[in-house]
C-alpha positions as CSV (number, residue, x, y, z in Angstrom):
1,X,12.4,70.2,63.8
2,X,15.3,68.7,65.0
3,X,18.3,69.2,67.1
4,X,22.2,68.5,67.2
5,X,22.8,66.4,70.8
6,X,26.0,67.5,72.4
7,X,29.2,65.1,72.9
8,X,28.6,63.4,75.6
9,X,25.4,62.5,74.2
10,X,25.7,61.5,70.6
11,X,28.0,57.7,70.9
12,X,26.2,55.1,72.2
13,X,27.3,51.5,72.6
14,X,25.5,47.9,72.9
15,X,26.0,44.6,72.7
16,X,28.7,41.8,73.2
17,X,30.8,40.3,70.6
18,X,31.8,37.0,70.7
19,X,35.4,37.3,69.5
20,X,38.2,39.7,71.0
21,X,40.0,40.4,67.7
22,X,38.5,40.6,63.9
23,X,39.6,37.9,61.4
24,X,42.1,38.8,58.5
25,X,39.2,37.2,56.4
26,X,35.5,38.9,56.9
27,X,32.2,39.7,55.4
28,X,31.0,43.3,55.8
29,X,27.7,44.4,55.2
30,X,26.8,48.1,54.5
31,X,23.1,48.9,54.7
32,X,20.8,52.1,54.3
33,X,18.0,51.2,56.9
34,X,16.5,54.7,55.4
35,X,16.0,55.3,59.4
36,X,14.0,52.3,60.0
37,X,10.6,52.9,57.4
38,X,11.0,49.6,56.2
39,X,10.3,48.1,59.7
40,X,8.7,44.5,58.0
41,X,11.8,44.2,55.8
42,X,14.0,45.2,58.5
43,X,12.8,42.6,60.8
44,X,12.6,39.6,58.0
45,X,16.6,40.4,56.7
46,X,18.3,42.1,59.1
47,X,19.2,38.7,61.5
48,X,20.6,36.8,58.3
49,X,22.6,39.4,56.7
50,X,23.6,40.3,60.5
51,X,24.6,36.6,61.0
52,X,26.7,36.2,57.9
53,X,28.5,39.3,58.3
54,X,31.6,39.9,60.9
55,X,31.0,43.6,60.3
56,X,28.4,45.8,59.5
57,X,27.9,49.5,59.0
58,X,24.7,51.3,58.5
59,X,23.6,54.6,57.3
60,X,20.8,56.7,58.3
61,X,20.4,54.2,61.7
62,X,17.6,55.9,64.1
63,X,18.1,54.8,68.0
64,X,14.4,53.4,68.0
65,X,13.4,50.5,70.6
66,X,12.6,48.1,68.5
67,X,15.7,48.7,66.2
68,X,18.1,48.4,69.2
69,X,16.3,45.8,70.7
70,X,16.7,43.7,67.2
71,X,20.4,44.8,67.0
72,X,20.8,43.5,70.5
73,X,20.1,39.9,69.6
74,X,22.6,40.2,66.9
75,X,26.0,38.7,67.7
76,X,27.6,42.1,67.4
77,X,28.8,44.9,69.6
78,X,26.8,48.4,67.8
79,X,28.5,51.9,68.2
80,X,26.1,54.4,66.8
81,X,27.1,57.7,66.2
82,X,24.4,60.6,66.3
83,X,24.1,63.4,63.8
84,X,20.7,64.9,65.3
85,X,17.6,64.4,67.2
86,X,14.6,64.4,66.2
87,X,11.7,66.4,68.0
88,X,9.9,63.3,68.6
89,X,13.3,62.2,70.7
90,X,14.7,59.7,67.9
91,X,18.1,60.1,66.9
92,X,19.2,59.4,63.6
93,X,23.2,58.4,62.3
94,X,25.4,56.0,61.4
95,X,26.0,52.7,63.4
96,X,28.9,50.6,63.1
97,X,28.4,46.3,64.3
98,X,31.0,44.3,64.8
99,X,31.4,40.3,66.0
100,X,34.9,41.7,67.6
101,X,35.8,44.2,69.9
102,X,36.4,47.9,68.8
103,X,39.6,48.9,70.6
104,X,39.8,52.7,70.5
């Protein structure tokens, strides 16, 4: 049914923000994308909300093409972080966007 990926295989990160540092002031957006089955609704809001939020965090995020490839033209660096994989391949978790880089 599914499976737990190991460490090396569970962060992955994407994009480019546009600023180096987050402002004091921001807009943060948290969002169940109930692992993409709302693709039409997906597509129509996600790029607004996206664009008037500095920082975004969403639950249940699934790694599917068309997901990342929407995130991707988002002005946000994504960090997702995998709970399990699928059988079908897709991996499901939580994903964390942000218009500023994520020191570590």
């Amino acid at each position: 049914m599914f499976k737990i990926p190991t460490d090396q295989n569970s962060i992955f990160k994407w994009g480019n923000p546009p600023q180096k540092k987050l402002s004091q002031n921001f807009r943060i957006l948290v969002w169940n994308i109930w692992k993409g089955k709302l693709r039409a609704q997906i597509e129509s809001d996600l790029p607004d909300l996206c664009d008037n939020s500095e920082l975004v965090l969403f639950q249940e995020m699934t790694d599917q093409s068309w997901l990342r490839e929407l995130l991707q033209q988002q002005k946000h660096e994504w960090n997702m972080a995998t709970s399990f994989q699928w059988n079908n391949g897709y991996q499901t978790g939580i994903a964390t966007g942000a218009d500023s880089q994520i020191e570590k």
